[in-house]
C-alpha positions in Angstrom: -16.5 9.4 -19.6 -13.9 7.1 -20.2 -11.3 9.9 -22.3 -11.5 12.8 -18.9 -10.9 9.6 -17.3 -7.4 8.8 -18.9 -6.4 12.7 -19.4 -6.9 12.9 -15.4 -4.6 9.8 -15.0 -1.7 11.0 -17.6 -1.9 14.4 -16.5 -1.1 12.6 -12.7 1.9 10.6 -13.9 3.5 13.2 -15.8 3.3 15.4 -13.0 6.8 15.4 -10.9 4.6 17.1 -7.8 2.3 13.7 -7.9 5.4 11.7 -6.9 5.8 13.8 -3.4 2.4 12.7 -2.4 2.5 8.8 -2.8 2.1 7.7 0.6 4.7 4.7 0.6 6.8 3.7 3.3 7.7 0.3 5.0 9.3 -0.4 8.6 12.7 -0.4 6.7 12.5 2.7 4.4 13.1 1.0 1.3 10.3 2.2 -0.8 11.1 5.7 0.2 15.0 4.8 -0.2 14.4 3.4 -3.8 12.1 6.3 -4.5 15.2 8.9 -3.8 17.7 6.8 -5.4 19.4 6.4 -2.1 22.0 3.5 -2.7 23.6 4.1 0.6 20.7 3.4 2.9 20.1 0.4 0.6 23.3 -1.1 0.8 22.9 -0.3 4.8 19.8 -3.0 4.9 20.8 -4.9 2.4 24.1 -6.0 4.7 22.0 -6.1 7.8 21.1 -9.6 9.4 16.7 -9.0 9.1 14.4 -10.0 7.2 14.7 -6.8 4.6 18.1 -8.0 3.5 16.8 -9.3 0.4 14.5 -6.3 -0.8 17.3 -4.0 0.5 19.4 -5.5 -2.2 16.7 -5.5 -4.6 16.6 -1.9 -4.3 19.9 -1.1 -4.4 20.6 -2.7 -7.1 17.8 -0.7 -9.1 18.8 2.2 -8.1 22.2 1.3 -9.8 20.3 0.2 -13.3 21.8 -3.4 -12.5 17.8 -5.3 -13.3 19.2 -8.6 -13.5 20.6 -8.6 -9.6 18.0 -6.6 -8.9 15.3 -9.5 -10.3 17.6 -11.6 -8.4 17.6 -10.3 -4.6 14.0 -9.6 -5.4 13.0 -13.3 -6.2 14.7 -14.4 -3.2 12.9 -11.8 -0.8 9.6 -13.4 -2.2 10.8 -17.0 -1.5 12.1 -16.1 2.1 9.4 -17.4 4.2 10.9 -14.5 6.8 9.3 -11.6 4.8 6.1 -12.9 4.2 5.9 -13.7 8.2 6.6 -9.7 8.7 4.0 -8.2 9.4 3.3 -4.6 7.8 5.9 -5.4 4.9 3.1 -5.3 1.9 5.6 -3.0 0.1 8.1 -5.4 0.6 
């Protein structure tokens, strides 16, 4: 039970098609931004004045393979009292 189990799950991973059909989205499009790589939409919230600033950096900075910034901005989203306040962020 437990091997059809795991062959079901890699065989979903390795599969590029599987990525077009996770439904993740936020008010802000970062997931989907950080999911295509888009460092221009990222750097586009990231400069904004709400309370996605800080996961817009986050995410830009991923997308640029810069982890350490990126662990940055992303500690400070979760400390920014702002975010957890949003409601509907859970990606955030």
């Amino acid at each position: 039970m437990r091997l059809p189990m795991l062959a079901i799950l890699a065989g979903l991973a390795a599969s590029p098609a599987s990525a077009g059909d996770v439904p993740a989205s936020d008010s802000h499009g970062i997931a989907t931004a950080v999911m295509q790589a888009d460092a221009r939409a990222l750097a586009v919230v990231g400069k904004s004045d709400t309370a996605a600033r800080h996961a817009g950096r986050a995410g830009y900075y991923r997308t640029l393979g810069d982890l350490a910034q990126s662990t940055r901005w992303a500690r400070a989203c979760i400390a920014n009292p702002q975010v957890v306040a949003e409601p509907g962020q859970q990606l955030m």
